[in-house]
LUMBA-656928 format. One line per field, with one value per residue (C-alpha): residue number from 1; residue in three letters; x, y, z. Coordinates in pm, 1 decimal, decimal comma, padded with zeros to 6 digits. Layout:
! residues N
pos	[NUM:...];
code	[ALA:...];
xx	[X:...];
yy	[Y:...];
zz	[Z:...];
! end
This chain:
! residues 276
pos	[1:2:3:4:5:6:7:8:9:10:11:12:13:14:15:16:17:18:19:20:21:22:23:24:25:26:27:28:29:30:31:32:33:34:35:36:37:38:39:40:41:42:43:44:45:46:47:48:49:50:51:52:53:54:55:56:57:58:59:60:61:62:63:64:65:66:67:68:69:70:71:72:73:74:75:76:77:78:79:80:81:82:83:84:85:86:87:88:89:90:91:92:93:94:95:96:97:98:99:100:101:102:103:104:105:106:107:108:109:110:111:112:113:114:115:116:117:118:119:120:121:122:123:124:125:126:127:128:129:130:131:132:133:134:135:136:137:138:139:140:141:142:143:144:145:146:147:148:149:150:151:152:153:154:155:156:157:158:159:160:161:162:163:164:165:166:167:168:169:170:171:172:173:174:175:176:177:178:179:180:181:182:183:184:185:186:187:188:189:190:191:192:193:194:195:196:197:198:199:200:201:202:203:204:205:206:207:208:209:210:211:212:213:214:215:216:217:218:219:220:221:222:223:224:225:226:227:228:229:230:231:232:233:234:235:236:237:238:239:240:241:242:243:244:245:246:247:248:249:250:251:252:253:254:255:256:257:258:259:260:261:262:263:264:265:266:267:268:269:270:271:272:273:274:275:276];
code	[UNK:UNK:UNK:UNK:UNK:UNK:UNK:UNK:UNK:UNK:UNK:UNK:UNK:UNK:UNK:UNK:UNK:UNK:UNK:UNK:UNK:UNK:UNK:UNK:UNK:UNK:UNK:UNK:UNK:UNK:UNK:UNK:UNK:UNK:UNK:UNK:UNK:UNK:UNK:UNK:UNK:UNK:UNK:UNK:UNK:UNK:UNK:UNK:UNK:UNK:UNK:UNK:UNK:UNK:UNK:UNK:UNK:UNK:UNK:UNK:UNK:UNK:UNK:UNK:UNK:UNK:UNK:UNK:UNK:UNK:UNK:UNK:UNK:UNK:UNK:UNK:UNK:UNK:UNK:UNK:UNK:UNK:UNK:UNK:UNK:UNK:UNK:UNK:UNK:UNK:UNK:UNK:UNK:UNK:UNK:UNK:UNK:UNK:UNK:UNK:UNK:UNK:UNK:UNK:UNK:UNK:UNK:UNK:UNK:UNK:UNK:UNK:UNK:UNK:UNK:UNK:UNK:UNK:UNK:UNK:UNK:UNK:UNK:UNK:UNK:UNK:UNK:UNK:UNK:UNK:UNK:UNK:UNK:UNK:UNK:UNK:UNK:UNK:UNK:UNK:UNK:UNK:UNK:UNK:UNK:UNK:UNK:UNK:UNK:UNK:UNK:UNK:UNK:UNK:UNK:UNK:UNK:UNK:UNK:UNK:UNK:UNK:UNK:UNK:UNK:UNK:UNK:UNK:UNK:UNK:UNK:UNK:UNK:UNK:UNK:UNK:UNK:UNK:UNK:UNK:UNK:UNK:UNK:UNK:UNK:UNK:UNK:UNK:UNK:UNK:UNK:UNK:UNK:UNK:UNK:UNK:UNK:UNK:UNK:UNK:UNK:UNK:UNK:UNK:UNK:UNK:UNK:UNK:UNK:UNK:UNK:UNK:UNK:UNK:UNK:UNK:UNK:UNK:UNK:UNK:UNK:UNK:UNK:UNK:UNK:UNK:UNK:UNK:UNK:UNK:UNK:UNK:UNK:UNK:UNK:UNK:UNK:UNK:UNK:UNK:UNK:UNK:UNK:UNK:UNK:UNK:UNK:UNK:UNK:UNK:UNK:UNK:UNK:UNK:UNK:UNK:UNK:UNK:UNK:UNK:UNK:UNK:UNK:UNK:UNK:UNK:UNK:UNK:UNK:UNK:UNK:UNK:UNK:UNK:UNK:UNK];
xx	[13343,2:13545,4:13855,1:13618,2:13634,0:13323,2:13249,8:12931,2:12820,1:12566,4:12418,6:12321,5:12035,2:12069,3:11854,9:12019,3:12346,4:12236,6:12073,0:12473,4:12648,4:12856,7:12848,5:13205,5:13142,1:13090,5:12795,8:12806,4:12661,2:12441,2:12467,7:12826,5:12991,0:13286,8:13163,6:13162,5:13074,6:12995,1:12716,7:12364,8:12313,0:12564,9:12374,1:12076,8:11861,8:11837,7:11541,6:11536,2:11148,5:11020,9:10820,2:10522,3:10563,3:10741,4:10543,0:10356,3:10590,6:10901,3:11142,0:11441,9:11665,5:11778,3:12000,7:12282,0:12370,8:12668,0:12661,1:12780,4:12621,5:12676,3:12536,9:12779,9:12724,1:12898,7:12836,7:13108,0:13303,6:13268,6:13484,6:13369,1:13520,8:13404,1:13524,4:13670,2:13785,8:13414,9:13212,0:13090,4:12828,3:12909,4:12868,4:12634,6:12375,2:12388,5:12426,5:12530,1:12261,6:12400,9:12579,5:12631,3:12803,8:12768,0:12551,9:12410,3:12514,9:12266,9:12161,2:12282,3:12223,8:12264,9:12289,1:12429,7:12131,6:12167,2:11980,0:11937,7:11890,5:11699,0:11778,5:12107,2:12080,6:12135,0:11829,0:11836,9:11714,1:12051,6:12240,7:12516,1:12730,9:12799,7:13046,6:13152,4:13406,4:13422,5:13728,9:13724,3:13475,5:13550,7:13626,6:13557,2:13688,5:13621,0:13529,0:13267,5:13465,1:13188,1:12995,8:13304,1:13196,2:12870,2:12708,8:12382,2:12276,0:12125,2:11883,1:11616,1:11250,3:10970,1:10576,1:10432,8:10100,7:09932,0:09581,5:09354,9:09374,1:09505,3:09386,4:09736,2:09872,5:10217,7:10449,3:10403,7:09975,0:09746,7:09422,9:09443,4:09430,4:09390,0:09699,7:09601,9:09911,8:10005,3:10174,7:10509,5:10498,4:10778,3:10934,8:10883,6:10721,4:10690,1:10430,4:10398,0:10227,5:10119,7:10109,7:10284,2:10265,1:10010,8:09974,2:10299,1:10405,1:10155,6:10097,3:10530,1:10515,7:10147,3:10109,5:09742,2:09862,0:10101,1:09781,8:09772,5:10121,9:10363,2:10197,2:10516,9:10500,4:10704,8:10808,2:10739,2:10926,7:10847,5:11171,8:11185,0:11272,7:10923,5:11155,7:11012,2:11225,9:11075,5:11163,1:11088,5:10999,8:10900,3:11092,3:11165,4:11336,7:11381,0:11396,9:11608,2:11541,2:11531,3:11395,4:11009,1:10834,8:10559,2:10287,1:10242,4:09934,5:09695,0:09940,1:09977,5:10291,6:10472,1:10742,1:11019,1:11252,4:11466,5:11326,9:11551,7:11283,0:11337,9:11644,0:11642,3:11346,1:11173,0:11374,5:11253,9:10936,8:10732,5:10405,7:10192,7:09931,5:09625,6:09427,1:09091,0];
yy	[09923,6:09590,1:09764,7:09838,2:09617,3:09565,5:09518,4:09367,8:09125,3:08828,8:08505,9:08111,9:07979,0:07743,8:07475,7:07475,4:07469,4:07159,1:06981,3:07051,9:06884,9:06495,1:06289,7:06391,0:06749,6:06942,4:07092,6:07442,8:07607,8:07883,6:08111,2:08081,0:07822,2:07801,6:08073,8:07902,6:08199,2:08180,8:08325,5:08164,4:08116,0:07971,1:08091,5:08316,8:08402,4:08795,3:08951,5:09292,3:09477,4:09733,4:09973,4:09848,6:09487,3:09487,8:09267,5:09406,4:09451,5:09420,4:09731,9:09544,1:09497,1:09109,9:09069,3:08860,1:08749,3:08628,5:08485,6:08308,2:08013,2:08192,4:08555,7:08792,1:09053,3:09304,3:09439,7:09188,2:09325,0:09141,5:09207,5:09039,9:09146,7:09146,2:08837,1:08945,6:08625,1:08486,9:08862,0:08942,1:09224,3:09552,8:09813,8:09995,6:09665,5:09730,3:09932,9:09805,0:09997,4:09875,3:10173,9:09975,8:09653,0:09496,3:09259,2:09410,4:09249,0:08975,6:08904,4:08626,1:08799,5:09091,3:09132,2:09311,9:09504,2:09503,6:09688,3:09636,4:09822,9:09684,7:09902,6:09814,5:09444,4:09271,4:09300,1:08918,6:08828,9:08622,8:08682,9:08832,5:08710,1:08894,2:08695,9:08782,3:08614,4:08660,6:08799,1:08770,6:08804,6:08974,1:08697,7:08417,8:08065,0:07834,6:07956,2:07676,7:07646,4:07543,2:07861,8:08136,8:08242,8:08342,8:08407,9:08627,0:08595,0:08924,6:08979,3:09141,9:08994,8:08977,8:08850,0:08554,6:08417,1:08092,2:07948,7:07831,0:07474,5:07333,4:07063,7:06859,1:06622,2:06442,9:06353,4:06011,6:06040,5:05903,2:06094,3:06454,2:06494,3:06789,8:06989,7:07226,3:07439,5:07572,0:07823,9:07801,6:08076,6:08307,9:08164,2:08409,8:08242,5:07883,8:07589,7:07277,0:06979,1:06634,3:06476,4:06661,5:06417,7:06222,8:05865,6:05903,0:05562,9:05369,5:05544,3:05561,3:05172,1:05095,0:04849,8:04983,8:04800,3:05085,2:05337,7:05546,1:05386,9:05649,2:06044,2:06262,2:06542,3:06810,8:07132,9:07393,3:07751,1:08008,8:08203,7:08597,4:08528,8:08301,4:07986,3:07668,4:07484,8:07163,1:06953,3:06655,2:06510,8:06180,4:05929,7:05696,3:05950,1:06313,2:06547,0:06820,7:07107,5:07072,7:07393,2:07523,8:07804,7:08008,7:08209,6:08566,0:08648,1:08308,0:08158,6:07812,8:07625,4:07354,5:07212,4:07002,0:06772,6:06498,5:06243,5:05933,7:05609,0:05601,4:05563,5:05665,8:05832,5:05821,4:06017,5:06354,9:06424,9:06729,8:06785,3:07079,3:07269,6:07428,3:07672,5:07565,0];
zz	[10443,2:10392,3:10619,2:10881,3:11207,9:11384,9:11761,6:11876,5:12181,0:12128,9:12235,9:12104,5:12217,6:12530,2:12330,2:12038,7:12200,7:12402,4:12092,5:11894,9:12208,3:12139,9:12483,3:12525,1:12498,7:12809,3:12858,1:12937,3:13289,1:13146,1:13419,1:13534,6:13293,9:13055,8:12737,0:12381,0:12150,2:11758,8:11501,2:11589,0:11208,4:10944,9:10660,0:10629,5:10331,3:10261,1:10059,7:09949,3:09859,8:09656,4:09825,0:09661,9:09686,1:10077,2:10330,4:10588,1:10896,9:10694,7:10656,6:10410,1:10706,3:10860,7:11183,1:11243,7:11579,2:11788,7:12070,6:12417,0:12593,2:12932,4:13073,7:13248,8:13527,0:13284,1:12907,7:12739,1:12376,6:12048,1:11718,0:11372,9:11044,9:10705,7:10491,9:10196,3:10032,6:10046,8:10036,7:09703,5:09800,2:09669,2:09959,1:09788,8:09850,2:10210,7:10523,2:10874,1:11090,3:11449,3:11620,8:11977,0:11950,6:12319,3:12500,2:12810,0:13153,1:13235,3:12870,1:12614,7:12242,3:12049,4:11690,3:11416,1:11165,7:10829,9:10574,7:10196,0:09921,9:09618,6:09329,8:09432,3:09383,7:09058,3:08868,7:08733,1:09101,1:09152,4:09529,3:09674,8:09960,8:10269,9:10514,2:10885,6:11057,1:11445,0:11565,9:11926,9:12267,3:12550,9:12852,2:12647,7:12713,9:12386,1:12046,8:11807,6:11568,6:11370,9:11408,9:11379,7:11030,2:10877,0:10544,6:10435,9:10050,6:09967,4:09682,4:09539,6:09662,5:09507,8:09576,2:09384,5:09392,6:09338,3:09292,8:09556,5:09354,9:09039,6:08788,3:08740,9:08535,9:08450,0:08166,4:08184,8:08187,7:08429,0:08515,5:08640,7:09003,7:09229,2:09399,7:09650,7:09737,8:10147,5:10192,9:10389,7:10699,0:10670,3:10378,8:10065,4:09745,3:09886,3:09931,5:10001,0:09869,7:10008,4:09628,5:09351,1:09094,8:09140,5:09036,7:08860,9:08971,5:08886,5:08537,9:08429,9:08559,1:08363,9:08678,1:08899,9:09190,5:09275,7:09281,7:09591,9:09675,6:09608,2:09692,9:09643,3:09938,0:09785,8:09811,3:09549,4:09529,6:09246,6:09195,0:09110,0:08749,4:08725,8:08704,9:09003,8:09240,8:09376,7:09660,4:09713,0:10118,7:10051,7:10255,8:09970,6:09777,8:09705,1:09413,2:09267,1:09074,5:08697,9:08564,4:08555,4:08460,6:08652,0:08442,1:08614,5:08366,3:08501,4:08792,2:08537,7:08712,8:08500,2:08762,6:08622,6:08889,0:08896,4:09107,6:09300,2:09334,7:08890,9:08663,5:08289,3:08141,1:08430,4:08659,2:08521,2:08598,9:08442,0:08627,4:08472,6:08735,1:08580,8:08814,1:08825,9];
! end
């Protein structure tokens, strides 16, 4: 698999190429213009189902594509290769299900189909990389350098649920508050918050005239191995991940992150989410 060289054809989108040009760059005549050619996505996020747990309309596969800013009035060549200094996926973890690797005359896109394998995967949830560099296009004229490699982390997937509402409350006290969790469309296992901790301010300062000052908009991911990520969106600072642990048996969350508007004790914060 890693000595194989792959040919394929593809596409960016016109917007996106637009929204990635400098005032110096030139901007690219879509329908007879110079062709700059790369991967649409630098890194993608690749989850692999059980039978029993797969999402409805899913089938364990993800597609990569490639792409020109310009159409042509004849099926145009592409050649990617495998990566081997940055691959780490074992080829029994995948299959590369595209037989015909060109972009039909008059189209921008086409992509490369890959398929997963779960009981392939490492069964401690963590990813593997697969990496693509792309070789070469048929009548091309520039190359984004920016966009001539790509990256998929494949791994196993799971389903995680949460309650319709929590009772929550933080390491540094304060009343309990509510935290209804929203689910994040298309994104497996994730929600999002307006206020994840509450008062927190207000109680870790012990001054009331920060109350309702400081909500912290976060978002909250519960991992395979029933460990939490959170995030933090708040424009006054954000958070990192600092461990967590989801309850399978009564969906209790305690999420644990390091937040940026404290120093010392009071940049962890632990905030513990009761279902109600």
């Amino acid at each position: 698999m890693k000595n194989n060289v792959i040919k394929l054809i593809g596409a960016f989108s016109v917007a996106a190429l637009f929204a990635s040009c400098s005032p110096d760059t030139v901007v690219y005549d879509v329908t007879g213009g110079q062709s700059l050619v790369g991967f649409n996505e630098k890194v993608q996020e690749f989850y692999v189902y059980t039978a029993a747990e797969m999402p409805q309309g899913y089938d364990n596969t993800i597609n990569i594509t490639v792409g020109s800013s310009v159409k042509s009035n004849k099926d145009r060549a592409y050649v990617v290769k495998l990566n081997e200094e940055f691959t780490t996926a074992d080829p029994s973890m995948y299959t590369v299900e595209t037989t015909s690797f060109v972009i039909p005359a008059g189209q921008f896109a086409a992509t490369i189909k890959i398929k997963g394998y779960y009981d392939a995967l490492p069964s401690d949830f963590s990813s593997r990389i697969l990496s693509y560099d792309l070789v070469s296009v048929e009548d091309s004229d520039v190359n984004n350098e920016d966009k001539m490699t790509t990256a998929v982390a494949i791994q196993r997937g799971c389903v995680r649920t949460v309650a319709d509402s929590y009772t929550a409350t933080s390491n540094v006290g304060g009343a309990p508050y509510q935290v209804v969790l929203t689910p994040v469309k298309n994104v497996p296992n994730t929600w999002t918050t307006d206020n994840l901790w509450g008062e927190y301010v207000a109680a870790a300062t012990g001054n009331n005239n920060y109350l309702g000052q400081y909500p912290f908009p976060a978002r909250l991911r519960v991992n395979c191995n029933n460990t939490v990520s959170v995030r933090g969106t708040a424009t006054y600072g954000g958070a990192s991940p600092a461990g967590g642990e989801y309850r399978p048996s009564d969906k209790y969350i305690r999420a644990v992150f390091n937040n940026t508007l404290f120093s010392g004790s009071g940049a962890t914060a632990t905030v513990e989410l009761n279902p109600n």
